[in-house]
N, C-alpha and C positions, 0 to 999 in steps of 0.2 A: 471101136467105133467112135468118132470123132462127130458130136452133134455143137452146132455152133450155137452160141445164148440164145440168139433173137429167136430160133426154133423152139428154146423151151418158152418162152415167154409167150408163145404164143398156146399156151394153154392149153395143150392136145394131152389127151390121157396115155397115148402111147410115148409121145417124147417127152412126158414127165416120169414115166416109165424106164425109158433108154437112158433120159439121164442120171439117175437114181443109180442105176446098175453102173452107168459108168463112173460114177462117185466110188462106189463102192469096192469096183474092180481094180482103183487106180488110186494106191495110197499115196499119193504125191501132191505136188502143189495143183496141177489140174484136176486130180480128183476133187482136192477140196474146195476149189472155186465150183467147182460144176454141182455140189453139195451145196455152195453158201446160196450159188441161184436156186437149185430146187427148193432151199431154206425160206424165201423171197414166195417162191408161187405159193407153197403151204399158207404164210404171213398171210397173203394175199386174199387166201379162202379161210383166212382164221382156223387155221386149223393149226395151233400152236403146239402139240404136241406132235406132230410130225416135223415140223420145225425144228422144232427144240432136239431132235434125235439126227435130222441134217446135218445141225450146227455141230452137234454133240461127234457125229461123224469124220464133220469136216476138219474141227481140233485135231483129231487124230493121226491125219492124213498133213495136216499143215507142218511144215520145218520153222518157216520164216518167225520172228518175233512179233514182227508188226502185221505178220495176215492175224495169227492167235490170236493179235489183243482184238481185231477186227472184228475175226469171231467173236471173241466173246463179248466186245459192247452189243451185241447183237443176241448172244444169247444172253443177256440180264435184261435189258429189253423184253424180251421177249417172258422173260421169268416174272419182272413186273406186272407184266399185262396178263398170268396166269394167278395173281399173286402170290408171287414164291419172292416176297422179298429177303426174308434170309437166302434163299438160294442166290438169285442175285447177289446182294452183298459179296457174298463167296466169290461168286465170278468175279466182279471186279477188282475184289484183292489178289486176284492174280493177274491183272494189268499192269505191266510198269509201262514206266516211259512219260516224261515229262511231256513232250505230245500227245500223249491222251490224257492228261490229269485234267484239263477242265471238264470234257464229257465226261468221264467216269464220276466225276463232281457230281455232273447235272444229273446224271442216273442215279449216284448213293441220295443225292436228295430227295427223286422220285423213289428210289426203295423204303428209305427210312420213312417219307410221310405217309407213303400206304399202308405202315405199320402202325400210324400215329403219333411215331417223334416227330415232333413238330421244330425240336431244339438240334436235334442231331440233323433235319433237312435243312435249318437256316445254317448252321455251321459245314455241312458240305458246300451248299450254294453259296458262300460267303467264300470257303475255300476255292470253289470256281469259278468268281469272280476275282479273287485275288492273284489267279492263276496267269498261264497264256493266252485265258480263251481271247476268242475271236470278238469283237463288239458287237456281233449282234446276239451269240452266247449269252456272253457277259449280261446284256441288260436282258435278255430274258431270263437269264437268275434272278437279277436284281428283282425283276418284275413277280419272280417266286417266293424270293424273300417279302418284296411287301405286301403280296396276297396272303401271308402267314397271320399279318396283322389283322387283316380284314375279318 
């Protein structure tokens, strides 16, 4: 059964439903997108630990490099916001690719402050500024780093 996004999106219990199953049924790259969006409505309702087990899904089903890393700046994210900063941590060191190194920057510095390194989140965000990121990235590290002072 093929249900298109905008149908999950639209909040129905039964096509959060279908498409869960069809996540599930479907270890390929479709499954795992149709996993990262039900990952998205859970987010949505805070309910991070069905989130977390989407994502967790959707990894498993993904081949591609750059869906995984996708996934997973989504599940550290997400780890954060349960605080499971070591968990996270983990995630992102299994990120490569010089196209994510400045967000996985901006994450290991939101990991490590929620822990209370305060040394080890200026020197991510410094690393993520020094990176590719993008300028408006960039100075909202910056803007991370100087609220360290504060």
């Amino acid at each position: 059964m093929k249900l298109p996004f905008s149908a999950i999106r639209a909040d129905q219990p039964q096509t959060l439903t279908a498409a869960e199953k069809f996540a599930a049924d479907n270890k390929n790259t479709y499954g795992a997108l149709a996993a990262l969006e039900v990952a998205q409505q859970y987010v949505d309702k805070n309910e991070l630990d069905k989130a977390a087990a989407q994502l967790s899904q959707s990894l498993a089903a993904a081949s591609d490099e750059n869906l995984k890393a996708v996934i997973n700046l989504r599940l550290a994210r997400i780890q954060v916001q349960q605080k499971k900063a070591d968990d996270a941590l983990k995630t992102l060191d299994t990120i490569k690719g010089e196209g994510f190194a400045a967000i996985v920057a901006d994450l290991r510095g939101e990991a490590l402050l929620s822990k209370g390194d305060k040394a080890g989140a200026r020197k991510a965000w410094q690393a993520g500024v020094e990176s590719n990121a993008s300028p408006a990235l960039s100075e909202m590290m910056q803007m991370k780093i100087n609220n360290l002072s504060v």
